[in-house]
Every structure is written in structure tokens, then in C-alpha cells.
C-alpha positions in Angstrom: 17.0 -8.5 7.4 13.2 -7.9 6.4 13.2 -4.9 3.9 10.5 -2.1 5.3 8.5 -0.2 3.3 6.2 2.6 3.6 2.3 2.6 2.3 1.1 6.5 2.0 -2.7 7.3 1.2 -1.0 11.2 0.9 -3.7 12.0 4.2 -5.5 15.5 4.0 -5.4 16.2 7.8 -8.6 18.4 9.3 -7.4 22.1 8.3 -5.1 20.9 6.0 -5.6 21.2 1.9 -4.0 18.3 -0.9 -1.2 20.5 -1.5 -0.1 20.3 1.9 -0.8 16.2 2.0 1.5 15.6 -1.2 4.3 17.8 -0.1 4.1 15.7 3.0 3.9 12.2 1.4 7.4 13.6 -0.4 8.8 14.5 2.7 7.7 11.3 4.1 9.7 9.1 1.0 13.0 11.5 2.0 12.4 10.4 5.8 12.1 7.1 4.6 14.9 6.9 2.7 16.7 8.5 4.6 16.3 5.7 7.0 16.9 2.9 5.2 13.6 1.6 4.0 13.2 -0.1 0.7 9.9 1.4 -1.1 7.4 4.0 -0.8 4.0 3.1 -2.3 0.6 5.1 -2.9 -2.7 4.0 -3.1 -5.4 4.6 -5.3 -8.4 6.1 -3.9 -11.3 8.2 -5.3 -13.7 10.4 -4.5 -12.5 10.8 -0.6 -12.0 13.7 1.3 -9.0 12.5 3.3 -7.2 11.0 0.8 -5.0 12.9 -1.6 -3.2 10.4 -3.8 -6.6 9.8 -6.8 -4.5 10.3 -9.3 -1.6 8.1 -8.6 0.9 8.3 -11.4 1.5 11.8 -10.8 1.5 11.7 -7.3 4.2 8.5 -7.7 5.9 11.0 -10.0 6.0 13.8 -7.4 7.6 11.6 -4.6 10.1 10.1 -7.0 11.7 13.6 -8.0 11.9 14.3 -4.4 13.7 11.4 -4.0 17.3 9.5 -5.0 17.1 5.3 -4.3 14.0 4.4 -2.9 11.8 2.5 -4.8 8.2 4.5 -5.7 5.3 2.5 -6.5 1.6 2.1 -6.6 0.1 0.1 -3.9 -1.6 -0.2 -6.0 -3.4 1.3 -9.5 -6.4 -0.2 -9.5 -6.5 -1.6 -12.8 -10.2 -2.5 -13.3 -10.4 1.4 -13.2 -8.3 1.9 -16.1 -7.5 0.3 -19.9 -3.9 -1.9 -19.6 -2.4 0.1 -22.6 -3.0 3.8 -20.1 -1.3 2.3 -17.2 1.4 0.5 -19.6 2.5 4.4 -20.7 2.0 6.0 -17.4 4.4 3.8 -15.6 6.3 3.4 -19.0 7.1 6.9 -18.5 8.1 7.1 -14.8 10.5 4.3 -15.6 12.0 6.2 -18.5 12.3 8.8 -15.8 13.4 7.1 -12.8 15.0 4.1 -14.1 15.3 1.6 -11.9 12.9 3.0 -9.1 9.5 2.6 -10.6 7.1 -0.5 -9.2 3.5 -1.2 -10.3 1.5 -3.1 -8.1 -2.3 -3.9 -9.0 -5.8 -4.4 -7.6 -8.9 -5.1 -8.6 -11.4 -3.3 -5.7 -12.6 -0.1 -6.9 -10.7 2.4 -4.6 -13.8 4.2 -4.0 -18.1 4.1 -3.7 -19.8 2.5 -6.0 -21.2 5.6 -7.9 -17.7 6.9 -8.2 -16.6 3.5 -9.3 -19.2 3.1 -11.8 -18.2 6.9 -13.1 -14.7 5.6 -13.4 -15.5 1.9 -14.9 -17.8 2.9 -17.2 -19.4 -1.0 -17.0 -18.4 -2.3 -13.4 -19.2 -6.2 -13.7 -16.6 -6.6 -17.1 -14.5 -4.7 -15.6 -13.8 -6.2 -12.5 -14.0 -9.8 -14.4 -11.6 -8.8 -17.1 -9.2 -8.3 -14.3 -6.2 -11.6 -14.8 -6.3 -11.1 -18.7 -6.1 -7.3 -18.3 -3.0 -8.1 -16.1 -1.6 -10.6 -18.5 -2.1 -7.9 -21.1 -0.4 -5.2 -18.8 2.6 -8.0 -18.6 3.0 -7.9 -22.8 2.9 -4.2 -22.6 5.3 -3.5 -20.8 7.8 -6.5 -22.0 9.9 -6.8 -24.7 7.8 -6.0 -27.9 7.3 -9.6 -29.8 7.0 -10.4 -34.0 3.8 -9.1 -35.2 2.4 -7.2 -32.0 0.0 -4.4 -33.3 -0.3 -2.7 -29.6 2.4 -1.2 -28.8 3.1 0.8 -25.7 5.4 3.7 -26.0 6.8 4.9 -23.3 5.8 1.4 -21.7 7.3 -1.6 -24.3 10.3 -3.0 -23.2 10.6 -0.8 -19.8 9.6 -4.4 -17.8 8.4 -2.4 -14.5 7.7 -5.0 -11.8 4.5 -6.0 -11.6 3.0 -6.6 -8.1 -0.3 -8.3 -7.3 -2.1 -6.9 -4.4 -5.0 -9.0 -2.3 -7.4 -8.7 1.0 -8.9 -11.9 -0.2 -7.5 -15.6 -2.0 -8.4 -14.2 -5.4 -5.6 -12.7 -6.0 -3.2 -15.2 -3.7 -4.3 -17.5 -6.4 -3.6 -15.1 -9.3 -0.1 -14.2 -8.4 0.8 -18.1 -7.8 -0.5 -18.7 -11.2 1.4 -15.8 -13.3 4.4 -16.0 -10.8 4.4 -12.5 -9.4 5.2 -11.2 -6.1 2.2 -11.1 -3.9 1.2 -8.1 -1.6 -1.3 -8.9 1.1 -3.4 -5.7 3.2 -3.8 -7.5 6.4 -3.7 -3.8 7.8 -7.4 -3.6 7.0 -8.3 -7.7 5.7 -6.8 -9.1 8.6 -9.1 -12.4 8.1 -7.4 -14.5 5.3 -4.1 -13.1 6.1 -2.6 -16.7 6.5 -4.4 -18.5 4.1 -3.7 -16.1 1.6 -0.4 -16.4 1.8 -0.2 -20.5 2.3 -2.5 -20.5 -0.8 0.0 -17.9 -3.0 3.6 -19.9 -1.7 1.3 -24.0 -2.2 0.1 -22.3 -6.2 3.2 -20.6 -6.8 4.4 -21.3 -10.0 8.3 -20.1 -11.2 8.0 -17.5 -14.3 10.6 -15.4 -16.2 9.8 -12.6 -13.0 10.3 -14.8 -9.9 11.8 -17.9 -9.6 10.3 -18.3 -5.9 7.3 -16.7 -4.1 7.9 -13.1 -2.2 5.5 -12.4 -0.1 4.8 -8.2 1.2 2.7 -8.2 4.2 0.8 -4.8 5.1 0.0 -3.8 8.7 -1.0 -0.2 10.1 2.5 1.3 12.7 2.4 3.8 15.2 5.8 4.3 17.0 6.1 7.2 19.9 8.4 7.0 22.3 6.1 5.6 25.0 2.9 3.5 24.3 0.7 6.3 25.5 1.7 8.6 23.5 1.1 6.2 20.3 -2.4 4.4 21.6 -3.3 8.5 21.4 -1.6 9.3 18.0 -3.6 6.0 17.1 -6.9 7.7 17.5 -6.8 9.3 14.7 -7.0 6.0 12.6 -9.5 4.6 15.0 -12.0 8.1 14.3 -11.2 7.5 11.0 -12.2 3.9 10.8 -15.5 4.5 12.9 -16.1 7.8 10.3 -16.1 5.0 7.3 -18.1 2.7 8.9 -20.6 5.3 8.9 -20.2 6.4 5.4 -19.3 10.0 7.1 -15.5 10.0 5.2 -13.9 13.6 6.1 -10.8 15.1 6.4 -8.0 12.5 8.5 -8.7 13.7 12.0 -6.3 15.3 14.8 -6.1 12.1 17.9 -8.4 12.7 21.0 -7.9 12.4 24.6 -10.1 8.9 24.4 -12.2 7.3 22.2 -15.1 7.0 24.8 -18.4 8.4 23.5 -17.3 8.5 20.0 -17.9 5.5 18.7 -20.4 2.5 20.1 -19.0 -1.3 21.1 -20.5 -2.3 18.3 -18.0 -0.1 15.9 -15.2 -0.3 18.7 -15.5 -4.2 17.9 -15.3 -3.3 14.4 -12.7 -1.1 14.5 -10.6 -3.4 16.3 -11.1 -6.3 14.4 -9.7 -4.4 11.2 -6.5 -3.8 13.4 -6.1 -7.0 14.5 -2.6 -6.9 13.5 -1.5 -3.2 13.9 1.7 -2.5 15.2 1.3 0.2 17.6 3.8 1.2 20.8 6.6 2.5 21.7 10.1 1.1 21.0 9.8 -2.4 23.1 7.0 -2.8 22.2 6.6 -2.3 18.2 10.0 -5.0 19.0 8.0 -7.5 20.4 4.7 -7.1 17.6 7.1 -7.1 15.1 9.4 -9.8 15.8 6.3 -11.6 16.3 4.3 -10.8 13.4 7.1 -12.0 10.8 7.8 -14.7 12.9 4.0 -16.0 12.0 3.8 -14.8 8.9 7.4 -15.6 7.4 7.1 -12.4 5.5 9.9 -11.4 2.7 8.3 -7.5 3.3 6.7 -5.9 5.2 4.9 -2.6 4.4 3.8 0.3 7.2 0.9 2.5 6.8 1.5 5.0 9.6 -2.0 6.9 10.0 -0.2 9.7 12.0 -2.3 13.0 12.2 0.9 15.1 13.2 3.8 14.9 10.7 6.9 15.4 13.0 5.2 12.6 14.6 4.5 10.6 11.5 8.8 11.1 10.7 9.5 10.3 14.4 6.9 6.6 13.7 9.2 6.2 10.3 12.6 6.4 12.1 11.8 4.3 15.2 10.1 1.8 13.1 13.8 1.7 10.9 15.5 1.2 14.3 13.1 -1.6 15.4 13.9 -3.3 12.2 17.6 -3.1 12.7 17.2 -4.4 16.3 15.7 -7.2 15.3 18.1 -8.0 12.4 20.7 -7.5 15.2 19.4 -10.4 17.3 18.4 -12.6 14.5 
């Protein structure tokens, strides 16, 4: 069976406040959990209205007190933001505190606009191409400490977190080939080099003391209601959203609409779904038949299920049908 996982952002729906969104992304984990699935990440993002989870550490801290066996993770820290030895002792210390629960995976985009990037990166162009020896750094930090190493991470040496590599483009497909890591890939936004990043990370792949084989996490966007009607219109939300950063206008996530018609142009509906080329949205048959299809062409070890769901009973209802789709399909493997 293909292990699920959930991607949160930790949304801050119209009227809501950040509190609200991070008690929700906890109560999301437990749902998850709850239902089976295998890890709950958050994602870096900065300076954006809608988007509660900035400071990511904490907020991976948050969900993983709230929770007993899932795995919590970053997905991902982006590390150009951010020196290796701070991240080694951040996730140094959630592993001393949730042993056995704690994943790291890594980026190299900004998270955010390029004046908030520059505010966080101090000097954007060494940053950004620092980024594999920074992650080969990370990699010493947090392993075993060797003979006459002078940087020493503490909480951090020694606690060998997993390391992920996350990618929308072949960069880092190539790097996680290289240095042997498991490779994450966000087709739920990149859905161009979806396949060849992923025949370029399994053809590069070389075996390393982490993997002996490449594991390959594929992100899509998920909306499961009951019927498809009622998930096309949960859906809306993410498509507003969508046109709302294609416009620079980034607000609060919005409530779904009636029908898209007059609010956004064909232009930005072409846009818009282009970037969801490969979302899974429907109800029960239907997220059956998407799914069964979309590991079938991808071969995916993982998959990982952002579920841009303005409503959160309907956001727990997407989780739990999404569980139940996976163990249909493991049932008629």
C-alpha cells in the first residue's frame, strides 16, 4: 500500500485569525492520524496573509505535541533562508522531543517575495547557490559527531533526522540522486517536470548510508466530498486563491463560491488550471479512479495531499475519505 501523507500551509481562512489556523493544522495531524496516514508536513512561507505556518519549527512543534505516531515534518525549511548550524538545533531539538517522529525536508525557493526574501537572506544570489554544500553541511550536523569537528550542533549532533530533498524543478532531482536522499516532488503546483524529475532522481540515484534505493514522495492538491459537486465547489476556494496570487493580491484563504464565472479571466482560468493539472478532486469514485491512476503513472513510493479546504469539518471529511480511497485501492491491488 502507498503510505499518504498530509501537506498543511496552517491556512488563515477569511475571518479567521493564525491562532485559529494552527489549532486547526493540530486538529488536522489528529484526523490524520487518526486515519492511518504516515506524515504530516508544514511549509515554509513568509510574509503571506493566508498562510500561518512562517515560522515552522514551532509550528512542527505544536502539531507534534498534539499528536502520538505520526510523523511531523517540514515540507520543507527552506534552507537558503537560514544558517545549517540553526536548523541543525531546531530539528535537533524536536527530535530530542519527539523521538522518532521528527522529518526535515528542504528547499531552496525563497517561500516568499523577493523583498521578504532578501530581508530574510540577507545576500540572495550566495545564498541560493550555497544551497548542496549547506545541505551536505546540515547532513554532518546532524550525524554522528567525527574526530576533530569544531562545529558542533547541540541539540542536533548525533540526532540523524531524515533529511528530505524537495523540488518543482530537475535541480534538486539531480541533487537528491547524488547525496542519496529521498526525493519530494510539488507537482501539486510544478506539474511540468513532474516525470522527468522523477526519471532523472531514480537514472542519478546513487545508494548512501540513508537510502539504499530511491523513494520518491509525489505532491498533488485533494478535495474529497461525498459527490463531485460538492468538491469542484469546496475547490474554489484554491482556484480564488490561485487567481489572487497570480495577481500579486495574496489575502486571507477564501470561503468557495457558487462559480468561478466573472472572477477570474480565460487567461488566469488557463493558468489556474494548468497548475492543477494533476489535482485530485471528486467524490469517492472518483478521487479512486485519479488516484489509482496517478500512481500508476508516476510509480510513486508517497504520495502527499494538500487539501485547500476553506471549511474544516469539510477539510476532516477530505482527510478520511482520501484514507478510505487509499485502502480501496490497496484492497484491489
Amino acid at each position: 500500500m502507498v503510505p499518504f501523507s498530509i501537506l498543511d500551509l496552517s491556512p488563515i481562512t477569511q475571518g479567521s485569525d493564525p491562532s485559529q489556523a494552527l489549532q486547526n493544522s493540530r486538529r488536522l495531524a489528529q484526523e490524520a492520524e487518526a486515519a492511518g496516514y504516515k506524515r504530516f508536513w508544514v511549509a515554509e512561507h513568509h510574509g503571506m496573509k493566508g498562510i500561518a505556518s512562517a515560522a515552522t519549527s514551532i509550528v512542527i512543534a505544536h502539531v507534534a505535541a498534539g499528536t502520538k505516531t505520526i510523523r511531523v515534518g517540514s515540507g520543507g525549511i527552506m534552507l537558503p533562508n537560514h544558517s545549517p548550524l540553526v536548523i541543525a538545533e531546531q530539528f535537533g531539538t524536536l527530535e530530542a522531543l519527539y523521538p522518532g517522529r521528527i522529518d526535515l525536508g528542504l528547499g531552496r525557493a525563497p517561500g516568499t517575495d523577493m523583498r521578504t526574501a532578501a530581508a530574510l537572506r540577507r545576500n540572495m544570489e550566495t545564498s541560493a547557490n550555497n544551497f548542496p554544500n549547506d545541505v551536505v553541511e546540515l547532513q554532518a550536523l546532524l550525524g554522528p559527531v567525527k574526530e576533530g569537528q569544531d562545529l558542533i550542533a547541540i541539540p542536533g549532533a548525533d540526532s540523524n533526522v531524515p533529511i528530505w530533498l524537495l523540488g518543482s524543478s530537475h535541480f534538486s532531482a539531480h541533487l537528491a540522486g547524488m547525496l542519496g536522499l529521498p526525493f519530494a516532488f510539488a507537482s501539486h503546483f510544478a506539474p511540468d517536470m513532474l516525470m522527468s524529475a522523477l526519471e532523472i532522481y531514480r537514472e542519478r540515484f546513487e545508494p548512501s548510508q540513508y537510502l539504499d534505493h530511491p523513494h520518491a514522495m509525489v505532491g498533488i492538491m485533494g478535495v474529497a466530498a461525498e459527490t463531485d459537486d460538492e468538491a469542484n465547489h469546496l475547490f474554489t476556494s484554491m482556484q480564488q486563491s490561485f487567481v489572487a496570487l497570480r495577481r500579486n493580491a495574496r489575502g486571507q484563504f477564501p470561503p468557495p463560491v457558487v462559480a468561478m464565472n466573472g472572477l477570474w479571466s480565460e487567461t488566469e482560468k488557463i493558468f489556474v488550471d494548468h497548475a492543477m493539472t494533476y489535482a485530485v478532486v471528486g467524490g469517492p469514485a472518483t478521487i479512486r479512479t485519479k488516484l489509482d491512476r496517478f500512481l500508476g503513472e508516476t510509480q510513486a513510493d508517497e504520495l502527499i495531499i494538500s487539501m485547500p479546504i476553506y471549511d474544516m469539518p469539510a477539510r476532516l471529511k477530505s482527510v478520511r475519505l482520501f484514507a478510505e480511497a487509499q485502502r480501496d485501492l490497496a484492497k484491489a491491488a
